[in-house]
C-alpha positions as CSV (number, residue, x, y, z in Angstrom):
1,X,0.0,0.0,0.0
2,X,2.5,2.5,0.6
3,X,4.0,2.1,-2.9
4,X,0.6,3.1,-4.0
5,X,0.5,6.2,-2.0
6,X,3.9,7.5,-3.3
7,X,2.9,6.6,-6.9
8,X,-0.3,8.8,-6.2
9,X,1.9,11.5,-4.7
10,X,3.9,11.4,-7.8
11,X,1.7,11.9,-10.6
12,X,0.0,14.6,-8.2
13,X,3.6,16.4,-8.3
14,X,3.9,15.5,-11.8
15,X,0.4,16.3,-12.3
16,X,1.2,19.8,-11.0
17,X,4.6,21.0,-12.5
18,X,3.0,19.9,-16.0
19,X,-0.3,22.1,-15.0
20,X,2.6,25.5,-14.5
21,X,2.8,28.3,-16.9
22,X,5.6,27.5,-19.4
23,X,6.3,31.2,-19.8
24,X,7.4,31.3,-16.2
25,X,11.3,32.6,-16.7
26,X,12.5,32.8,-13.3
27,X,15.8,31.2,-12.7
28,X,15.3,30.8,-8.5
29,X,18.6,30.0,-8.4
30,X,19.9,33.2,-10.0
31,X,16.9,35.3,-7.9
32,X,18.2,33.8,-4.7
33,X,21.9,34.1,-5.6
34,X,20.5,38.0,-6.5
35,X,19.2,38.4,-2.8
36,X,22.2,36.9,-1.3
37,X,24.2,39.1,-3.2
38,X,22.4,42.6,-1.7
39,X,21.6,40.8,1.4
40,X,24.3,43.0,3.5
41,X,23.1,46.4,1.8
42,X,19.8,45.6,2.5
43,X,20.0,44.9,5.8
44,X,22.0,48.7,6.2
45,X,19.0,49.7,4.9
46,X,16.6,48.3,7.1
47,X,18.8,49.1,10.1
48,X,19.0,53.1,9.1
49,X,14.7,53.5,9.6
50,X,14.6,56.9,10.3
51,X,17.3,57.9,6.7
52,X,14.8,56.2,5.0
53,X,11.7,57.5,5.8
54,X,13.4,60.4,6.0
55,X,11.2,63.1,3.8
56,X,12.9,65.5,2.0
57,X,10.5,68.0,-0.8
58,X,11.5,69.7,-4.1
59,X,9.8,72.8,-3.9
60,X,8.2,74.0,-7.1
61,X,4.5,75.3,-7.1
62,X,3.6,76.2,-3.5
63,X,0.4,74.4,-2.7
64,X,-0.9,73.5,-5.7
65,X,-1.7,69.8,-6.6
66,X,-3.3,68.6,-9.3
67,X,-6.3,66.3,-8.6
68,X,-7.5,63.6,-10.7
69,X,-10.5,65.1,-11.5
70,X,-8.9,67.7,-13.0
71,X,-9.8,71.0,-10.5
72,X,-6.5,72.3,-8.4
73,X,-6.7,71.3,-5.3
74,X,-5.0,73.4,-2.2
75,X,-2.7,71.6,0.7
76,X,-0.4,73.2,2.7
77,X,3.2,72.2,2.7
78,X,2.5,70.4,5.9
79,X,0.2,68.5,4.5
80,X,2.3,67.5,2.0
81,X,4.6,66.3,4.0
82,X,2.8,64.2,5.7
83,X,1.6,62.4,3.1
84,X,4.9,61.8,1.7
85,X,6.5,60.7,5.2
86,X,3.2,58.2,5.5
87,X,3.7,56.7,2.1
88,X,7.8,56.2,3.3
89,X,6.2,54.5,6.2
90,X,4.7,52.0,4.3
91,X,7.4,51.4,2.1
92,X,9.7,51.1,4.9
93,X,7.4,48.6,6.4
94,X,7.4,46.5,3.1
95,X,11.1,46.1,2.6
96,X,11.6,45.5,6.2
97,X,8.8,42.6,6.3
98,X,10.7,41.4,2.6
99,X,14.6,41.9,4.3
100,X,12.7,39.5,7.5
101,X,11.7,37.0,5.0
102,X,14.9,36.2,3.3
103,X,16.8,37.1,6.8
104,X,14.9,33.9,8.7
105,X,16.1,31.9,5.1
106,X,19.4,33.1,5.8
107,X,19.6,32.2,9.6
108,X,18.1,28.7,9.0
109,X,21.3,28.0,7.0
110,X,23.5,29.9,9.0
111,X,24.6,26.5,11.0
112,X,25.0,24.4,7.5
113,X,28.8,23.7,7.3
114,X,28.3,24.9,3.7
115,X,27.0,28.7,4.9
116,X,30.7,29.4,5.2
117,X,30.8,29.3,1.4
118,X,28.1,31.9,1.4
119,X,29.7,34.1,3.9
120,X,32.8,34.2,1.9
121,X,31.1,34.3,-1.5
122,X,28.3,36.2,-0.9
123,X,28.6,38.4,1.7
124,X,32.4,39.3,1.0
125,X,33.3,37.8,5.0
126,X,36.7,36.7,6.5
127,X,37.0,33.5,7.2
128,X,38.6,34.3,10.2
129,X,37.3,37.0,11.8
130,X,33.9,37.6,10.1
131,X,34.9,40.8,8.8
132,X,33.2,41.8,5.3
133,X,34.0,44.2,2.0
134,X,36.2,41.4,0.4
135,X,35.4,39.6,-2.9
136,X,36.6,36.0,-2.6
137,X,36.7,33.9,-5.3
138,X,35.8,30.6,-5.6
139,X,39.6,29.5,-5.5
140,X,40.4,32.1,-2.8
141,X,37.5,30.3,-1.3
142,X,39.1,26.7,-1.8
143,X,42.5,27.6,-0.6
144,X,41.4,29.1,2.4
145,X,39.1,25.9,3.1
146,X,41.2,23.2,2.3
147,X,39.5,22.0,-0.6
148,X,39.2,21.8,-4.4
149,X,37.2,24.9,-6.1
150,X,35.0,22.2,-7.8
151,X,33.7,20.9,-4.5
152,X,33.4,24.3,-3.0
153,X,31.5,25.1,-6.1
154,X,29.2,22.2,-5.7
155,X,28.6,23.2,-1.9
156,X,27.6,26.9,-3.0
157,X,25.3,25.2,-5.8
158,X,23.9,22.9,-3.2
159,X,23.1,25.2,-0.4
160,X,21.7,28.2,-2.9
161,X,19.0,25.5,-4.7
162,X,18.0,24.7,-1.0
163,X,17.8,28.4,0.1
164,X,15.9,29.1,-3.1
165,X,13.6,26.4,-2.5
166,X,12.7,27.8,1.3
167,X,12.4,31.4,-0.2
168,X,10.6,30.6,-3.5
169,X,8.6,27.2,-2.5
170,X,7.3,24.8,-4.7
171,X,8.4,25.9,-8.2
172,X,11.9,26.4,-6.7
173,X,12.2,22.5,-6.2
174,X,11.1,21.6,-9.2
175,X,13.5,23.7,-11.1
176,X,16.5,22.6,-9.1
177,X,15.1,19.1,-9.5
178,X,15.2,19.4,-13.1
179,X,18.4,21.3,-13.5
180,X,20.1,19.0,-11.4
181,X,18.7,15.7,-13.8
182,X,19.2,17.7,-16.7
183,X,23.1,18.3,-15.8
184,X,23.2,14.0,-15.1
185,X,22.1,13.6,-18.1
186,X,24.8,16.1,-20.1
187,X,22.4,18.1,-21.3
């Protein structure tokens, strides 16, 4: 019976990825590699709240706004401001909730013998001291952990297509499913 139940669950999956929009472009490995990539500059961001919701006007007509509907209508300078500083509110509010989301995919890794490929990679971080702003290549990488580029390469590959898949779900796996039997196969 249980073979039956996995053979269900397959052609459900199966079922599924065949059912997904073929137009979908999205390399997750490449959008994750991307967040990983501004990862540290977006977390400066999201640390420095009050620079940027900080408001700051280009004064040109004093007062006047022009209102869908066509007639002028009159606001104060005040009034202005405060709707721009509300609107930098809730933009503030939306990168920091999307900075949390790939943060907690980040931290959940952060353990992963592996991460220490990201750090270095990714993130520009001494091996020894944690320390960021240099660019370590994949050999730099290698020498400094006692191992051959290839296999550090394999451990970046391995733990990005698993971050990917926590950040981007469902359609994540499948892609680095596929990409991974499409490279076994030599294609």
């Amino acid at each position: 019976m249980p073979n039956d139940e996995l053979r269900e669950l397959i052609d459900k999956v199966d079922l599924l990825y065949n059912t997904l929009p073929k137009s979908d472009t999205v390399n997750y490995f490449q959008a994750m590699e991307r967040c990983l990539y501004n990862y540290r500059r977006m977390q400066k961001i999201v640390q420095a709240e009050d620079e940027y919701k900080r408001v700051e006007l280009q004064e040109r007509s004093r007062g006047i706004v022009s209102a869908p509907s066509g007639s002028p209508v009159y606001r104060t300078r005040e009034e202005v401001l405060e709707d721009v500083a509300e609107q930098k509110a809730r933009e503030y509010l939306k990168t920091r909730d999307e900075f949390s989301r790939i943060a907690r995919v980040v931290e959940s890794f952060a353990n992963n013998k592996e991460f220490a490929v990201v750090r270095m990679y990714y993130f520009g971080e001494s091996p020894k001291d944690g320390s960021g702003g240099h660019k370590y290549t994949m050999d730099d990488i290698a020498s400094h952990m006692g191992m051959d580029a290839g296999s550090v390469r394999r451990w970046r590959n391995n733990i990005v297509n698993d971050m990917s898949v926590c950040m981007f779900n469902l359609r994540a796996a499948m892609q680095a499913t596929v990409y991974k039997k499409d490279k076994k196969l030599g294609s």
